[in-house]
VOGU-3710 file (C-alpha; in Angstrom, 3 decimals, decimal comma):
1> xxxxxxxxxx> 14,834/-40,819/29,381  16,411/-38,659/26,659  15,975/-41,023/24,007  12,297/-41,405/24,794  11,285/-37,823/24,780  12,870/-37,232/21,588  10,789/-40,205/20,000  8,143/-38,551/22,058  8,577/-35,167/20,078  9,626/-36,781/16,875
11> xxxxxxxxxx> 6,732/-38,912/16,628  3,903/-36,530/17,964  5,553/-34,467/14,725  5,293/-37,015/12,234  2,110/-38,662/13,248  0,489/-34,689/12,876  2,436/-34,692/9,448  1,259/-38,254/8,292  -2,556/-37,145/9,553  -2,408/-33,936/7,665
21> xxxxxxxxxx> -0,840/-35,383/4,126  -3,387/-38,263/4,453  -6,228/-35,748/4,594  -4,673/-33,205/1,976  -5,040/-36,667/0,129  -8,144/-37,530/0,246  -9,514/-34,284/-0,255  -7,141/-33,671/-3,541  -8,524/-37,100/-4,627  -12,364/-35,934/-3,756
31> xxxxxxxxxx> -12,001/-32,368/-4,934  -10,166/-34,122/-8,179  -12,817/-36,221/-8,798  -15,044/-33,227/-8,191  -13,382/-31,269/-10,928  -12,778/-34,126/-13,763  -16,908/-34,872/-13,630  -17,500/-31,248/-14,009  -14,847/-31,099/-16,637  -16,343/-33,801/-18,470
41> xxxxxxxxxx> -20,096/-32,562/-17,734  -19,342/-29,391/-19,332  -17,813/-31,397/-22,428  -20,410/-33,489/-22,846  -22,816/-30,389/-22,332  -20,730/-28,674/-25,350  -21,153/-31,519/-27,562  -24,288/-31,624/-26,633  -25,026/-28,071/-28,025  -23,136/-28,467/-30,491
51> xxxxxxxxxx> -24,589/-31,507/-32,508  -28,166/-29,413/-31,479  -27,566/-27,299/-34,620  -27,192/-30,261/-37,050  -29,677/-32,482/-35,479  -32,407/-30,108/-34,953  -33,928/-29,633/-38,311  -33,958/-33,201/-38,951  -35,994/-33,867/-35,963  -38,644/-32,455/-37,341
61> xxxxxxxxxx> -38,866/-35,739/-40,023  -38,728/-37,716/-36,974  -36,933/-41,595/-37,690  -34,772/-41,511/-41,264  -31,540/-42,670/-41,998  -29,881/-39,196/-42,432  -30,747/-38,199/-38,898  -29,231/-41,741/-37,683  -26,052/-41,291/-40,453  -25,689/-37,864/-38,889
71> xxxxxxxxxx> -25,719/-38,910/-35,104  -23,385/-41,363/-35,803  -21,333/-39,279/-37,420  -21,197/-36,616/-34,630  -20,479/-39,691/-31,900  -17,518/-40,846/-33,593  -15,970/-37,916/-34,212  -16,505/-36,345/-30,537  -15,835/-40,014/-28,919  -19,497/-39,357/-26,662
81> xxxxxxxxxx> -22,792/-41,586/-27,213  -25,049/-39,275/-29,073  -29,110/-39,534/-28,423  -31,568/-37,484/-30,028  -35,313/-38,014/-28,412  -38,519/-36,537/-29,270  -40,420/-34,499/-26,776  -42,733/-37,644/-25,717  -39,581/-39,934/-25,274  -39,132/-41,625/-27,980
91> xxxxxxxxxx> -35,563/-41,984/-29,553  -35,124/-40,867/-32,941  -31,603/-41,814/-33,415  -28,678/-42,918/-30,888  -24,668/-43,321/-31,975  -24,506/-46,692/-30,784  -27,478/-48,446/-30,346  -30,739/-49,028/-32,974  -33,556/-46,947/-31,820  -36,233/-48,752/-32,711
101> xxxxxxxxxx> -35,158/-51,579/-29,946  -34,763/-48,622/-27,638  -37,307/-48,404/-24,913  -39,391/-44,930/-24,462  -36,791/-42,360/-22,285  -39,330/-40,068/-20,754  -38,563/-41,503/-17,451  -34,809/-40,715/-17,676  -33,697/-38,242/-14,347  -32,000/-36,140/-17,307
111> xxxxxxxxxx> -34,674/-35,936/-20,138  -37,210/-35,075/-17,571  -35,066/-32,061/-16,279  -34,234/-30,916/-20,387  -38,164/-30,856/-20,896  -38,216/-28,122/-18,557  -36,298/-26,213/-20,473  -32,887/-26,763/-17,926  -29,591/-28,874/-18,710  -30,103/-32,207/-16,901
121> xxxxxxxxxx> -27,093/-34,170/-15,900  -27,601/-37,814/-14,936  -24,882/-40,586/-13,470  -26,055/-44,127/-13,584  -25,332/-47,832/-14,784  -26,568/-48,434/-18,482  -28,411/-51,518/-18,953  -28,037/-51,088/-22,695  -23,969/-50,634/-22,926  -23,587/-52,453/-19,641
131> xxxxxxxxxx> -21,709/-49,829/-18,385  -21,443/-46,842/-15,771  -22,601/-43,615/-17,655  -22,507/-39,535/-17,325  -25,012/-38,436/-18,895  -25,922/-34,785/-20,235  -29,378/-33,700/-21,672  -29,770/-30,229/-23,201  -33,442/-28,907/-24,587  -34,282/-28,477/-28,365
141> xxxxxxxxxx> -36,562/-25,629/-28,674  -38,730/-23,772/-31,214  -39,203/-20,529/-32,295  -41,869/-19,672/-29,997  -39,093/-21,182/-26,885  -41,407/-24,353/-26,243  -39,516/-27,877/-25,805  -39,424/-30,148/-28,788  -37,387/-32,264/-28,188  -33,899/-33,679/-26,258
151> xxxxxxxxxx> -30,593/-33,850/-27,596  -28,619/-35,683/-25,195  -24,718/-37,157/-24,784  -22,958/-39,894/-22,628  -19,762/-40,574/-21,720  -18,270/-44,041/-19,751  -17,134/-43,478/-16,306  -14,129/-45,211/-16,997  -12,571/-42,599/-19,054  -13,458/-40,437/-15,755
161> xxxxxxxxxx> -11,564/-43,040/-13,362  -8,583/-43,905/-15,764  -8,022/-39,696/-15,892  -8,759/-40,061/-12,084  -6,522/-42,926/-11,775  -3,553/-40,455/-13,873  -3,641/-37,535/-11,178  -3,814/-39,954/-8,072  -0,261/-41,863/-9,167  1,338/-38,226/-9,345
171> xxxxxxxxxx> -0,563/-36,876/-6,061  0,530/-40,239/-4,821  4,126/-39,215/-5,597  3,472/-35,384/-4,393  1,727/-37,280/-0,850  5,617/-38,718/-0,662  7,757/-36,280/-1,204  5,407/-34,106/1,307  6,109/-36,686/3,732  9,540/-37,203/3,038
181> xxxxxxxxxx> 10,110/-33,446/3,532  7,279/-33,009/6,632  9,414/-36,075/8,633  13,046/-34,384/8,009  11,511/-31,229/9,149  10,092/-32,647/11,971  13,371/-34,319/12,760  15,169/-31,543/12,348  12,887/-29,430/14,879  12,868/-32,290/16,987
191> xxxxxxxxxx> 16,266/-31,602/17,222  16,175/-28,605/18,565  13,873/-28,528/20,870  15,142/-32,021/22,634  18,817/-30,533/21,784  18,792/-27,852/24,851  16,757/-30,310/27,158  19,213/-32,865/26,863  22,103/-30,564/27,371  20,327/-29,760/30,599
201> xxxxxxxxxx> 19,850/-33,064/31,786  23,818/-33,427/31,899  24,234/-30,187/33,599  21,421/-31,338/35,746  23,177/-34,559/36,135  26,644/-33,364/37,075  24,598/-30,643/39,808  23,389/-33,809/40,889  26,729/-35,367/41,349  28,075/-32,340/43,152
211> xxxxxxxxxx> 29,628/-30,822/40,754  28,335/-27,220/41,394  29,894/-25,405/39,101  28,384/-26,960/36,181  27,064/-24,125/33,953  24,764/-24,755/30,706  25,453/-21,863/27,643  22,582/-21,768/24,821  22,864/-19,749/21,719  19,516/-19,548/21,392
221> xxxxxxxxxx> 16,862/-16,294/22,305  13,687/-18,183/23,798  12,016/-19,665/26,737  14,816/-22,311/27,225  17,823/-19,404/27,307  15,295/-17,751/29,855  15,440/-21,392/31,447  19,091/-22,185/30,901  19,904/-18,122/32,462  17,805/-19,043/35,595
231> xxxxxxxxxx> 19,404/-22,504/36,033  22,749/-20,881/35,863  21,646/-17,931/38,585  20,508/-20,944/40,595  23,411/-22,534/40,375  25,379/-19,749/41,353  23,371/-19,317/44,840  23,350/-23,208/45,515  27,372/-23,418/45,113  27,433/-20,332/47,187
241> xxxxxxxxxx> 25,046/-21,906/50,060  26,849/-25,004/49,719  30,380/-23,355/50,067  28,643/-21,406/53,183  27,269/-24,839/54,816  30,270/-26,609/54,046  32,653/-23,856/55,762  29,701/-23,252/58,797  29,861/-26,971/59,074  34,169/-27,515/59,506
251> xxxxxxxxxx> 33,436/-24,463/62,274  30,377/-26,583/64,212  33,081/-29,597/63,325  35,926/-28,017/65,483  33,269/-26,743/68,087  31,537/-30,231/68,539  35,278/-31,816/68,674  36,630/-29,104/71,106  34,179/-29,094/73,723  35,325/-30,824/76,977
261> xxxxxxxxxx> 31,780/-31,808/77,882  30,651/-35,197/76,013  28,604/-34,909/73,620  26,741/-37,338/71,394  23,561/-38,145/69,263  21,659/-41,196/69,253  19,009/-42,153/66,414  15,924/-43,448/66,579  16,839/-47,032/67,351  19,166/-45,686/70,203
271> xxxxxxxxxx> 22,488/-46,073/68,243  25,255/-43,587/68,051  25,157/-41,180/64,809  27,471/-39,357/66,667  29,668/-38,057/69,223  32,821/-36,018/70,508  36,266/-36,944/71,934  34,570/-35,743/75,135  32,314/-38,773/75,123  35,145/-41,479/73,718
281> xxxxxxxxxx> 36,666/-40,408/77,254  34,233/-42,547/79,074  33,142/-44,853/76,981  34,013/-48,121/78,013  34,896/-49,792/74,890  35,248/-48,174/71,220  34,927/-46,981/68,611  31,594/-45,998/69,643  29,517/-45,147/66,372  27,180/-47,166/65,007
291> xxxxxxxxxx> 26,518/-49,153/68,229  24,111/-48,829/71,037  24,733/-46,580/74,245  24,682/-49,724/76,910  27,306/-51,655/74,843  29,598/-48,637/74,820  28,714/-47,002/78,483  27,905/-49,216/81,318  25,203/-46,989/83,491  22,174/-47,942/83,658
301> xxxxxxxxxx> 21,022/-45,093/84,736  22,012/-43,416/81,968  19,732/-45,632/80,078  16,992/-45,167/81,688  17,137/-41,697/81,673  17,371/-41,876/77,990  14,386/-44,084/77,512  12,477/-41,973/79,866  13,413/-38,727/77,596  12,277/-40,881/74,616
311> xxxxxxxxxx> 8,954/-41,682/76,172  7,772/-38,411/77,426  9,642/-36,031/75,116  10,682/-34,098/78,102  14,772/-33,074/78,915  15,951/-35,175/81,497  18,984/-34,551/84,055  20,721/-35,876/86,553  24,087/-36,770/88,065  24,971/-40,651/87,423
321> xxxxxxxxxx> 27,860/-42,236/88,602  29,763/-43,718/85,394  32,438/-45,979/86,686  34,327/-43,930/89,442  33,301/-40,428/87,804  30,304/-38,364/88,757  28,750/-37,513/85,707  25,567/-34,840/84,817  23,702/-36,442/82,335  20,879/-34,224/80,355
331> xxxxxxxxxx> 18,988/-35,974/77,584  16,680/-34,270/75,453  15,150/-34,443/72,033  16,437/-32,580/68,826  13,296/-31,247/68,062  10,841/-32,818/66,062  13,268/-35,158/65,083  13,191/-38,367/66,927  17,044/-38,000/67,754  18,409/-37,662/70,929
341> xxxxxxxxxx> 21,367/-35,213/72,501  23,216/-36,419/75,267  25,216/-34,345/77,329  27,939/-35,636/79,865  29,405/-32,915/82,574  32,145/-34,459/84,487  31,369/-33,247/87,947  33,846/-35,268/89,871  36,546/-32,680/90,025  33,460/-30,017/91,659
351> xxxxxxxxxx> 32,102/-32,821/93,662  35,249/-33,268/95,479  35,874/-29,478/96,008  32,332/-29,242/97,161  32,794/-32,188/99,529  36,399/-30,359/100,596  34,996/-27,057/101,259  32,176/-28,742/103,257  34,199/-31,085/105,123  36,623/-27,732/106,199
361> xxxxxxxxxx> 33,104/-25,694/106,970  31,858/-28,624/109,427  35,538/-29,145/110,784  36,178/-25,956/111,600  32,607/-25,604/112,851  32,984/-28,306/115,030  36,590/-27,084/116,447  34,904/-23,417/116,717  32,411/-25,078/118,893  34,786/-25,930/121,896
371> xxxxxxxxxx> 36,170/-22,628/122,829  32,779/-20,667/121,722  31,425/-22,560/124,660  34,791/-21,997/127,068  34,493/-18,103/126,062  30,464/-18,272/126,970  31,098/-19,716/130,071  33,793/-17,396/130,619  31,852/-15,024/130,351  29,206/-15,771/132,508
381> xxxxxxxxxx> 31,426/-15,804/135,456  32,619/-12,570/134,696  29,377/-10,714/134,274  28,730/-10,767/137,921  32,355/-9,678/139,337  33,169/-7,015/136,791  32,183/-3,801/137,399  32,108/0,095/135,124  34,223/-0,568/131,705  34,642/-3,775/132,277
391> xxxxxxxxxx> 31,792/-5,377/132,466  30,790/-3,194/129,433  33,802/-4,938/127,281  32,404/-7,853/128,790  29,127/-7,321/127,081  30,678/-6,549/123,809  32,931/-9,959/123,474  29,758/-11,979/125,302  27,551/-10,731/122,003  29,511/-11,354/119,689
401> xxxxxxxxxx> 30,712/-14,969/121,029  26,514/-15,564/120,535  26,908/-14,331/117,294  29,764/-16,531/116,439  27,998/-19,329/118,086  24,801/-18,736/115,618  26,809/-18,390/112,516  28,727/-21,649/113,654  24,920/-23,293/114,495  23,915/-22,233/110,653
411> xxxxxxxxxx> 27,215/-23,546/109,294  26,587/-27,080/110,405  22,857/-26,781/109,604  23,514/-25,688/105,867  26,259/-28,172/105,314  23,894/-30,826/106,671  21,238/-30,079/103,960  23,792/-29,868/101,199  25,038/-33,012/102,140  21,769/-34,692/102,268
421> xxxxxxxxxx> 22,647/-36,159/105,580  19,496/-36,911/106,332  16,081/-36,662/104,641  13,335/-34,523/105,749  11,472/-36,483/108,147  7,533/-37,161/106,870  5,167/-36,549/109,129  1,830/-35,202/109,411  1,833/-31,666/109,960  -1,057/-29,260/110,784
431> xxxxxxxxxx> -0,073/-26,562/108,835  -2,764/-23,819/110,692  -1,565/-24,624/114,137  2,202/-24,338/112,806  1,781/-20,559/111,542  -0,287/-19,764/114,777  2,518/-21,028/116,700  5,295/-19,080/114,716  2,644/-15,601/114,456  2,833/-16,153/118,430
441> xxxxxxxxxx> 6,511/-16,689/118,608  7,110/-13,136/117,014  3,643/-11,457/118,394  5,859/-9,872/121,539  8,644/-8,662/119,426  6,423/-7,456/116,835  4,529/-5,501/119,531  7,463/-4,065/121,061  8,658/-2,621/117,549  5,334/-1,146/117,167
451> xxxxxxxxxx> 4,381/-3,238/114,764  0,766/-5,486/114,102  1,592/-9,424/113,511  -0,966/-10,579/110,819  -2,328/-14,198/110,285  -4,239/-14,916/107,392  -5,229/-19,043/107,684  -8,064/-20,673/106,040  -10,117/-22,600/108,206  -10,120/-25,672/106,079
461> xxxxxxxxxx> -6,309/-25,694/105,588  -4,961/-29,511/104,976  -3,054/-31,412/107,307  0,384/-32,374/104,847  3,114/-34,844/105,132  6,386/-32,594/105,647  9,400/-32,283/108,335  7,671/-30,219/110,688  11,192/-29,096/112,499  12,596/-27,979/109,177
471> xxxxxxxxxx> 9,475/-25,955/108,088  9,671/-24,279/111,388  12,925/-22,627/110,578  11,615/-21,561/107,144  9,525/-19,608/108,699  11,259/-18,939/111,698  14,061/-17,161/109,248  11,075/-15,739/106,680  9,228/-13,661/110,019  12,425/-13,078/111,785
481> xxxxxxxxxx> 13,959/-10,951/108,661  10,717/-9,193/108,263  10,586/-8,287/111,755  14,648/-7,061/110,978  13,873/-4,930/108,438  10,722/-3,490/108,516  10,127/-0,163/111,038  6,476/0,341/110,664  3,368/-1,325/109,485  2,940/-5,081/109,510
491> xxxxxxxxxx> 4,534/-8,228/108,918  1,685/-10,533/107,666  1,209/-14,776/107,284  -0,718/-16,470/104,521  -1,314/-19,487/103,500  -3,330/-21,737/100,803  -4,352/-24,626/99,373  -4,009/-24,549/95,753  -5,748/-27,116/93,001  -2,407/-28,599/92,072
501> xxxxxxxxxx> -2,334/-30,330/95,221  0,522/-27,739/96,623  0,500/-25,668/99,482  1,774/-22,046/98,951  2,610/-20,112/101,990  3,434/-16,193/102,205  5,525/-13,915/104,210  4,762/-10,409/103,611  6,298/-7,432/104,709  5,945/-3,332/104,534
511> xxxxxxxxxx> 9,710/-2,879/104,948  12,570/-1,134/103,881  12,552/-3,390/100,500  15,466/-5,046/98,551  17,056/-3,441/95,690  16,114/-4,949/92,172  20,153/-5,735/91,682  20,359/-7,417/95,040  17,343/-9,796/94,346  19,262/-12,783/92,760
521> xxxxxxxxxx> 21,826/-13,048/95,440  19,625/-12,985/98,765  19,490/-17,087/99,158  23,575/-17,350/98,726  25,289/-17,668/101,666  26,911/-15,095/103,856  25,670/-12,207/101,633  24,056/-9,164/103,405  21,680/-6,640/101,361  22,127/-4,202/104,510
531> xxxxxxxxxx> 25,629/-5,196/105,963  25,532/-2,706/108,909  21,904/-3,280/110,327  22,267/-6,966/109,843  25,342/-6,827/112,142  23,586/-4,460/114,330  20,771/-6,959/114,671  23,131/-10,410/115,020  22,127/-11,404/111,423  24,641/-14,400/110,221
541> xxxxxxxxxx> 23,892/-14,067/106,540  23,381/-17,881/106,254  19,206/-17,517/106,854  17,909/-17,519/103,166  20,646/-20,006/102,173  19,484/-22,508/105,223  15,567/-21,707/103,964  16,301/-22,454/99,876  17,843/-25,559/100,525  15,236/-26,354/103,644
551> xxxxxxxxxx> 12,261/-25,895/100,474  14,534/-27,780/97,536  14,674/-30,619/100,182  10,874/-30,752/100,095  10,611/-30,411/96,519  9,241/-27,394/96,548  10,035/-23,374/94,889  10,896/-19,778/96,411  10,453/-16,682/95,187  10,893/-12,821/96,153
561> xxxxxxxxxx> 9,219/-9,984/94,875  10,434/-6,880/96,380  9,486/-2,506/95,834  12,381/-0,167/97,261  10,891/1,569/100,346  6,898/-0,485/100,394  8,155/-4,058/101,902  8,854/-7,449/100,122  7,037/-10,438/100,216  8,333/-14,512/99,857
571> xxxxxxxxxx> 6,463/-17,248/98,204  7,078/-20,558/99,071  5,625/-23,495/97,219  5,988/-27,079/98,836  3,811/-30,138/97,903  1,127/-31,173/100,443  2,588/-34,903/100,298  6,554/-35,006/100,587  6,656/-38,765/100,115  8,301/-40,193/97,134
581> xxxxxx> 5,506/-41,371/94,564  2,884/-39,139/95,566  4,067/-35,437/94,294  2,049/-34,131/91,633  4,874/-32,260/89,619  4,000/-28,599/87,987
//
């Protein structure tokens, strides 16, 4: 690469140089030949004039031997062909050649421009002498200025081209040593220009390499120090960056190797690029880059989940068993790159708590259960023998042994659901008839707090596949703590079919409101916005929890919006077909 664009350089140089001393040539040679026939013109015109004044009074004898003596004469001693001609033509004498065989000259280019009185200057071949000839005509005049007569000289062309031939053998030499000198100059420039280009193409080179620090140093002021200054500042930055990445990098290293989840990276073709001790943990055979996810991991779950996040571009999650660990697995693309991320979150350890704590919460439900009935019954028998104080301290235990009983009810139904002891049951539910029978449930107790029970029900509402039981206590729970905490106004029911084939039902209220801080932790359990009305009105705390989990299990969506002193109102979104295969997901 060097090497050819200094020949590039060098020859673009010389070729220019060879162009312009080949022209300068042939022009020298042209404007040479130019200036030897005008040199020799004006000599020939000069002894032309010259043998005027000894020829011209004998011209007036016309032919004699002293006119011929005297031309002859004249042409040897200025080495030119001498011609003297009369003003119709005729030759009266000639240096070289007898006039009398000489043919009338009237026509001659030359002797026609003398007879007007001009110099006339003629170049052509000379059938007499058989050669090339210049020749020169000047006018012989009278006194009175009228043309008499011609006087006129010749010279070969050969003396012309052997003077020629003189000055081209030294421009010839000149041509050389102009070349000579135009090629080392050319090589030397060469130099230097190619010089700083291929001291950058080694810096270049080792930058390349990764040799950052590479610096180029000209001791030059032009465009390529300009060049060479901005490489440097470049250089500067990149080893800078590079020292940044490479020191961001060891920190996302230690990161990536210290987190306990696993993580790893799959390419295109589904192969490891790569992945954390977190990962090597339960992989079933290593090491574990370079090879594909099923010959390392033995889910195929897994898999599937990964080709599914490959095909739709969408994250993916879910809890797969990987040997006898529960593992959540999210899969999602990097991107627009077509690498994957897979994350593994052991979940065993908070699976078995979960299943613990559950367990405990249905045992000790279940062992609450026995003497919560003993006490009711217990109670019962009292009621009617006790009398005064006593059967008021009867009252007190008897309410809240029902409110023990309905927290221990709520207990087993919420563990159920977390469990997923059972599916919801799909049936076909008429959704209008439902709401009138739960606005009707409430109508009396609405009444008695003063308050107006408001149905709002399409006429045309669909019949949907749900578990009519379970949707019951949604709303059951939904009216029932509208009715708790709202004092005046109404507590209104609305429902709709929406165009995403999903049902959205409403529970409105013009209560006391929820504060904004206590909004995210209504649906877990046990926890009480209002602590002292709820246990005032029997509430167990447990209602929102048993209604999220009731709408999760239906694949559907809550959600609260709630103003401080104007009421609060719940949205609940279920699908209008709860069988697997035929939800229409958001």
């Amino acid at each position: 690469m060097k090497r050819r664009i200094f020949l590039r350089v060098f020859a673009g140089y010389a070729v220019v140089s060879i162009l312009a001393i080949v022209v300068f040539s042939f022009y020298t040679r042209d404007l040479a030949r130019r200036i030897s026939h005008d040199a020799l013109t004006r000599g020939l015109e000069g002894a032309a004039r010259a043998a005027l004044v000894s020829v011209a009074p004998l011209m007036t004898n016309g032919r004699s031997p002293a006119l011929d003596q005297l031309t002859a004469a004249i042409g040897r001693e200025s080495k030119v062909r001498l011609t003297v001609i009369n003003g119709n033509g005729v030759v009266f004498a000639d240096s070289e050649q007898d006039p009398a065989v000489m043919e009338n000259h009237s026509n001659r280019p030359e002797v026609i421009r003398a007879m007007t009185g001009a110099v006339g200057t003629s170049l052509r071949f000379s059938g007499t002498l058989r050669h090339w000839l210049i020749y020169v005509a000047v006018p012989v005049t009278d006194h009175s200025g009228a043309v008499r007569g011609v006087v006129r000289t010749a010279s070969t062309v050969e003396d012309l081209e052997a003077f020629a031939g003189r000055e081209l053998g030294n421009l010839l030499v000149f041509a050389l040593l102009l070349l000579a000198a135009c090629i080392l100059s050319s090589l030397l420039f060469t130099r230097t220009i190619t010089a700083p280009l291929r001291d950058l193409s080694q810096v270049v080179g080792l930058f390349a390499a990764g040799d950052f620090g590479a610096r180029l140093h000209l001791r030059r002021r032009d465009e390529l120090r300009e060049l060479a200054d901005s490489f440097n500042s470049m250089g500067e930055r990149v080893e800078a960056l590079f020292q940044e990445r490479a020191r961001r990098a060891q920190e996302l290293d230690g990161i990536f190797s210290s987190v306990q989840q696993g993580i790893v990276v799959l390419d295109s073709d589904g192969r490891i690029v790569r992945s954390n001790k977190g990962f090597t943990q339960h992989a079933a055979s290593l090491p574990v880059e370079g090879r594909t996810l099923w010959e390392v991991m033995r889910a195929p779950r897994l898999t599937e989940l990964v080709q599914e996040s490959r095909a739709t571009g969408k994250r993916q999650s879910e809890e797969v068993a990987i040997g006898d660990r529960s593992v959540l697995c999210t899969v999602e693309r990097m991107g627009e790159r077509e690498e994957l991320i897979l994350v593994l979150n052991d979940t065993t350890d908070m699976r078995r708590v979960e299943t613990m704590k559950r367990d405990f919460v249905v045992n000790a439900s279940h062992e609450l259960r026995t003497p919560l009935t003993s006490i009711m019954g217990s109670l019962e028998m009292l009621e009617g023998a006790l009398k005064g104080d006593a059967a008021r301290w009867v009252e007190t235990i008897r309410r809240n042994a029902e409110r023990m009983t309905s927290i221990v009810k709520d207990l087993l139904l919420l563990s159920g659901l977390e469990a997923n002891a059972s599916e919801p049951a799909a049936e076909h539910v008429d959704l209008g008839r439902l709401l009138h029978d739960v606005a009707g449930m409430f109508t009396p107790r609405a009444e008695a707090q003063g308050l107006a029970m408001v149905l709002s029900v399409p006429p045309d509402l669909p019949v949907i596949v749900a578990d009519a039981y379970l949707l019951e206590q949604v709303l059951v729970n939904l009216v029932d703590n509208a009715l708790k905490y709202t004092e005046r106004g109404e507590v209104r029911i609305a429902a709709q079919a929406g165009d995403d084939q999903r049902i959205r039902i409403e529970v409105s209220d013009t209560g006391i409101g929820i504060p904004e801080e206590s909004l995210p932790r209504i649906f877990e359990r046990f926890y009480v916005v209002d602590k002292s009305r709820s246990r005032k009105l029997g509430g167990t705390g447990l209602g929102l929890a048993i209604v999220k989990h009731i709408i999760q299990s239906h694949s559907g969506s809550i959600d609260v919006h709630s103003v401080l002193g104007k009421g609060t109102r719940f949205t609940v979104t279920i699908p209008r077909d709860l069988r697997p295969g035929k939800l229409t997901e958001n």
